[in-house]
DRENSE-648799 format. One line per field, with one value per residue (C-alpha): residue number from 1; residue in three letters; x, y, z. Coordinates in nm, 4 decimals, decimal comma, padded with zeros to 6 digits. Example, Ala and Ser with C-alpha at 12.3 -4.5 7.8 and 13.67 -1.06 7.14 Angstrom:
<atoms>
nr	[1:2]
rest	[ALA:SER]
c1	[01,2300:01,3670]
c2	[-00,4500:-00,1060]
c3	[00,7800:00,7140]
</atoms>
This chain:
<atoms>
nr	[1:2:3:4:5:6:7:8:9:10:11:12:13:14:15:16:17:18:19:20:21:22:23:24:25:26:27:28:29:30:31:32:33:34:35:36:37:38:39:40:41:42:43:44:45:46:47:48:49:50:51:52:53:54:55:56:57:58:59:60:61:62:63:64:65:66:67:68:69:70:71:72:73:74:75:76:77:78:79:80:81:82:83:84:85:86:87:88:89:90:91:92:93:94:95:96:97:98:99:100:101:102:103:104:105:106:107:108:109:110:111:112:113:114:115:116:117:118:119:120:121:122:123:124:125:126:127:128:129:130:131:132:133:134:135:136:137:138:139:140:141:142:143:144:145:146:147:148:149:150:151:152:153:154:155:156:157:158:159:160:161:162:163:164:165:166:167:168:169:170:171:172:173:174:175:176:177:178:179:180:181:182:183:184:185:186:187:188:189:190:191:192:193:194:195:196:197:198:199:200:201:202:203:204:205:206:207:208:209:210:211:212:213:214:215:216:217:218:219:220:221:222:223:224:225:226]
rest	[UNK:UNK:UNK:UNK:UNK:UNK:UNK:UNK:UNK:UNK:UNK:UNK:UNK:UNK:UNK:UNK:UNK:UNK:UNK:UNK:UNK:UNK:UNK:UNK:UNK:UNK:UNK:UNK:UNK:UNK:UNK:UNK:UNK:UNK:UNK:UNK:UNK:UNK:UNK:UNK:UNK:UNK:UNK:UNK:UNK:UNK:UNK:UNK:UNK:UNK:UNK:UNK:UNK:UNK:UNK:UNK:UNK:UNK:UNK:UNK:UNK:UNK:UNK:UNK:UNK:UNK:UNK:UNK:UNK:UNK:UNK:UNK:UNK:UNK:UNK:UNK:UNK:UNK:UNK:UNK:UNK:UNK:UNK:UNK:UNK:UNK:UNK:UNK:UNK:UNK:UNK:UNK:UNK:UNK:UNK:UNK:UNK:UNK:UNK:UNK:UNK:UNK:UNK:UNK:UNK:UNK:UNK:UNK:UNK:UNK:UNK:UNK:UNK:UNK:UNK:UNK:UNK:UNK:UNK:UNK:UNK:UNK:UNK:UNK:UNK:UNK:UNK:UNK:UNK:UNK:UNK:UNK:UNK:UNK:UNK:UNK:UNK:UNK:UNK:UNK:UNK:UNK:UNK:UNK:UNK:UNK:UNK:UNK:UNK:UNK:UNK:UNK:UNK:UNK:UNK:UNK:UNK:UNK:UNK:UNK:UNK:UNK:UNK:UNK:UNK:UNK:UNK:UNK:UNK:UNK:UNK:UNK:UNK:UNK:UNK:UNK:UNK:UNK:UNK:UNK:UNK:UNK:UNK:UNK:UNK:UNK:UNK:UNK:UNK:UNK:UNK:UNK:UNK:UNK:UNK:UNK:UNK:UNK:UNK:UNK:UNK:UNK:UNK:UNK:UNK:UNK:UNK:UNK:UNK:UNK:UNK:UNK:UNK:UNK:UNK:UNK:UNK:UNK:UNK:UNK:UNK:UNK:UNK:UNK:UNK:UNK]
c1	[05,9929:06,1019:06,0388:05,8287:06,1793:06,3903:06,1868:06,1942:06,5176:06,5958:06,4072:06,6268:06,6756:06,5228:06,2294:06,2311:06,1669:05,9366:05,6692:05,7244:05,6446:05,3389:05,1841:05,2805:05,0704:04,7860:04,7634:04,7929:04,5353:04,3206:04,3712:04,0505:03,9372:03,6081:03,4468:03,4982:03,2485:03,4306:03,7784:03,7678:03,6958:03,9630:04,2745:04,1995:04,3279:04,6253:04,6881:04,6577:04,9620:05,1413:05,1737:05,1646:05,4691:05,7650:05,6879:05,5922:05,9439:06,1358:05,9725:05,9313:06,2139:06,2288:06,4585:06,3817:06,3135:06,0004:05,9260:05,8991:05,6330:05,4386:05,4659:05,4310:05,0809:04,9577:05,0363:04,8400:04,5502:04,6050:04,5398:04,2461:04,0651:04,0632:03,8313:03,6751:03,7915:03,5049:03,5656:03,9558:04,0111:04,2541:04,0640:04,1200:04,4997:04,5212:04,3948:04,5362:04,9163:04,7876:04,4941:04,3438:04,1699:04,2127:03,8626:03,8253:04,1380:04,0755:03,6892:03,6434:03,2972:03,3478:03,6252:03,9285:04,1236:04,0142:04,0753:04,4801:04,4711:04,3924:04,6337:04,8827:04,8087:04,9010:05,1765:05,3450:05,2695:05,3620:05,7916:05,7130:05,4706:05,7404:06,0000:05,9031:05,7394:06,1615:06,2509:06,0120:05,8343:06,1783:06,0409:06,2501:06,2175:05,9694:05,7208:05,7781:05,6333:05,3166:05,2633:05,2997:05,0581:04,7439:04,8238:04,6968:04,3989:04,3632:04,3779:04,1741:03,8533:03,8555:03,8411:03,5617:03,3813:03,4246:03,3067:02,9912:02,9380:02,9685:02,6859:02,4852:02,5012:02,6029:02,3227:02,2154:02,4738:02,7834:02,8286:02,7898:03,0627:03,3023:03,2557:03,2680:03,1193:02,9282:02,7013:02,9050:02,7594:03,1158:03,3384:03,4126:03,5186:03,7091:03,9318:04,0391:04,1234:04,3593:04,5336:04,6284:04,7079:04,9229:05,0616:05,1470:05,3931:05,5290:05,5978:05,7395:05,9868:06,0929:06,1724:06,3160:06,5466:06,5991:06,5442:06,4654:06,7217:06,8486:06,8353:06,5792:06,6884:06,6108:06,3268:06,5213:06,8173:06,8027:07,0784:07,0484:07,2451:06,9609]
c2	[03,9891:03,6175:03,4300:03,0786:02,9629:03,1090:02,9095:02,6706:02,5410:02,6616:02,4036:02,0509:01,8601:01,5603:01,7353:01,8664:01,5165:01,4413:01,7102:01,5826:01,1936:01,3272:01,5175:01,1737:00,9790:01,2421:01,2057:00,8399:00,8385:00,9989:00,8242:00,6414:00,7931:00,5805:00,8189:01,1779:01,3681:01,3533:01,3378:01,7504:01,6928:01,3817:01,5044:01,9270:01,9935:01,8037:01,9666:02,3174:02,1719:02,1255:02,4285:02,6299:02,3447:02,4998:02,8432:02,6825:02,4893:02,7963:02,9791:02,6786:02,4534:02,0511:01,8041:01,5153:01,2471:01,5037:01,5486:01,2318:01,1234:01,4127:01,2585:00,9078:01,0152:01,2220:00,8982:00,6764:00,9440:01,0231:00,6390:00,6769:00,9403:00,7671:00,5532:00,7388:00,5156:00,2997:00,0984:00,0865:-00,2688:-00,3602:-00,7299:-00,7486:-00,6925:-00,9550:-01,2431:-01,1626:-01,2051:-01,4484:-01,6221:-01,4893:-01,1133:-00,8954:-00,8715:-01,2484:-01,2840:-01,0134:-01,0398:-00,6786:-00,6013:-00,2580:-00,1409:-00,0282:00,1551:00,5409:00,3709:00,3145:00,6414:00,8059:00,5817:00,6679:01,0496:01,0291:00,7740:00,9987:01,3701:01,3323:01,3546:01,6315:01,8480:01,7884:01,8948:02,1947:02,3386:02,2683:02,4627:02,7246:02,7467:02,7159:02,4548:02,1885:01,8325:01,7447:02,0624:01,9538:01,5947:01,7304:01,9742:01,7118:01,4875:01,7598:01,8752:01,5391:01,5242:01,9078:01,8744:01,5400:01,6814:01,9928:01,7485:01,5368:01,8775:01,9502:01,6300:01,6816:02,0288:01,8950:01,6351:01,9252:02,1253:01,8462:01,7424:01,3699:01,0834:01,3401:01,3454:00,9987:00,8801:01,1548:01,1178:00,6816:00,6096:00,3022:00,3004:00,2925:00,5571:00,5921:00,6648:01,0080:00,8631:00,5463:00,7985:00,9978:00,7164:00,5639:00,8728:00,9002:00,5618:00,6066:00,9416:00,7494:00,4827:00,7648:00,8919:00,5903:00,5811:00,9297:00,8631:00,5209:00,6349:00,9915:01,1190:01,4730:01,6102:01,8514:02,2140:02,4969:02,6794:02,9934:02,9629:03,1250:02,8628:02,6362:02,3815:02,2224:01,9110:01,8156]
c3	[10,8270:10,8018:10,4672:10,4833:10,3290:10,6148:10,8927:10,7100:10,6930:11,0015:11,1271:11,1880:10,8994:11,0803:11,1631:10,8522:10,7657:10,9783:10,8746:10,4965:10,6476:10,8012:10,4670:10,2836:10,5795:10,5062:10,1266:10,1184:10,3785:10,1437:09,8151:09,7727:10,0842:10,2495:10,4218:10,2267:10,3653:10,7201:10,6001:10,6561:11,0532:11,0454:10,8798:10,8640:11,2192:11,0990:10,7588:10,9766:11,2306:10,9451:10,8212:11,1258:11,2666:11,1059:11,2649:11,6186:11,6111:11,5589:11,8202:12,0480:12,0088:12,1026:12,0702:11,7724:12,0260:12,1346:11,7697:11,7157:11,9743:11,8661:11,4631:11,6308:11,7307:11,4572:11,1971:11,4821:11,4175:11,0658:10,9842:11,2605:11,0453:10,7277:10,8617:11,1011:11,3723:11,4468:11,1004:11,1433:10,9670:11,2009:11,2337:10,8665:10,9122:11,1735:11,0495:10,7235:10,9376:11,2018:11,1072:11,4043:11,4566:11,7418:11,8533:11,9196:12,1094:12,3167:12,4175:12,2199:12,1968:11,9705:11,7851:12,0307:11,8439:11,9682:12,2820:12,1297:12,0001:12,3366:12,5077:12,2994:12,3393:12,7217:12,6653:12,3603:12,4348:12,8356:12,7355:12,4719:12,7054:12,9926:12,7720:12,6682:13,0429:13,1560:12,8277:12,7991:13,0872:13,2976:13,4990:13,7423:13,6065:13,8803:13,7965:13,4136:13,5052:13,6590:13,4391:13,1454:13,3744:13,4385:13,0430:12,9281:13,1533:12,9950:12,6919:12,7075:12,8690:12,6626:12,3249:12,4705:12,5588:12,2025:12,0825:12,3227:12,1403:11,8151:11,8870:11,9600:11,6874:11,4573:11,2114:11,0926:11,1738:11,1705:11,5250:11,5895:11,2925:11,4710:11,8045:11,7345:12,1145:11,9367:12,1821:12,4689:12,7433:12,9100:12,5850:12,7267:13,0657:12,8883:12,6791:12,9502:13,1589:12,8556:12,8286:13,1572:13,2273:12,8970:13,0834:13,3806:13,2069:13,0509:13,3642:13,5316:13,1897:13,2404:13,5755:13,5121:13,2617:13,4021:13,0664:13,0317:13,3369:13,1040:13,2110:13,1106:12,7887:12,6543:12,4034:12,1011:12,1581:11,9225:11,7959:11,4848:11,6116:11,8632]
</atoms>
């Protein structure tokens, strides 16, 4: 059997790194934390990638450009879940740089950035999902793409059904602070639509670039130069 240690370092160094980044972004995000009794919902799923990640990377292999999207999003969430999304002071921030906040400029009648977040889900996780249905899955680039495309949508409605549930069986205000709709009736519908609109420029850069032509590998290939 395999020692922790083992998969560890065979794991890239710079993905190496980036798993250490993301436990920082975790623990900072919970220094003083705002909202502790729903920091477990927020930043648990996480903490459980984590550690699972170095076993998942030496099984399932991706390049550091794929890594990174995936860590790109997570820190988007991670600072997300600190404060629970609907209260992300991002208003604050602005006029704090500009003079001016985000909400004002923009007509916002609620606080947008779950709507980022989701955006940034389909925009960030299309190249990594793509990536590994050519390497794993032994797919042709074009297969890849859809795949990468109905993965989104996928994973996307299976969250909001989730969310749904959790209202359900959720007691008190607990739903409502995780699930953030703030009162808007379409929230579910909204997300989706983000993601895949963020799934579809991801697209249209993949193809653009022609990133991702690279040919299907086995799944215990892995090269520590990637």
């Amino acid at each position: 059997m395999i020692s922790g240690a083992a998969v560890w370092k065979a794991v890239p160094a710079a993905q190496r790194r980036m798993i250490v980044l993301l436990v920082a972004a975790i623990v900072a995000a919970n220094v003083d934390q705002p909202y502790p009794e729903l920091a477990p919902f927020q930043h648990g799923p996480t903490a459980l990638l984590i550690l699972v990640s170095p076993w998942l990377l030496r099984r399932w292999p991706l390049s550091n450009g794929s890594v990174a999207c995936v860590l790109l999003f997570l820190l988007l969430h991670t600072l997300g879940g600190r404060y629970i999304y609907s209260y992300v002071p991002y208003d604050i921030w602005a006029r704090a740089i500009s003079g001016h906040d985000i909400s004002g400029t923009f007509g916002l009648a609620r606080n947008g950035y779950d709507r980022l977040v989701h955006f940034a889900f389909g925009a960030l996780l299309t190249a990594p999902f793509a990536e590994a249905a050519r390497r794993h899955g032994v797919m042709r680039m074009g297969w890849s793409l859809v795949f990468a495309f109905v993965s989104v949508g996928f994973v996307g409605a299976v969250y909001e059904i989730f969310e749904w549930l959790l209202s359900v069986v959720a007691a008190g205000q607990t739903a409502d602070w995780y699930n953030g709709q703030q009162g808007d009736m379409w929230d579910p519908q909204k997300d989706m639509a983000a993601a895949q609109i963020g799934s579809v420029l991801a697209l249209v850069w993949l193809l653009s670039t022609r990133q991702g032509e690279g040919k299907a590998i086995s799944p215990h290939a892995h090269s520590s130069k990637e």
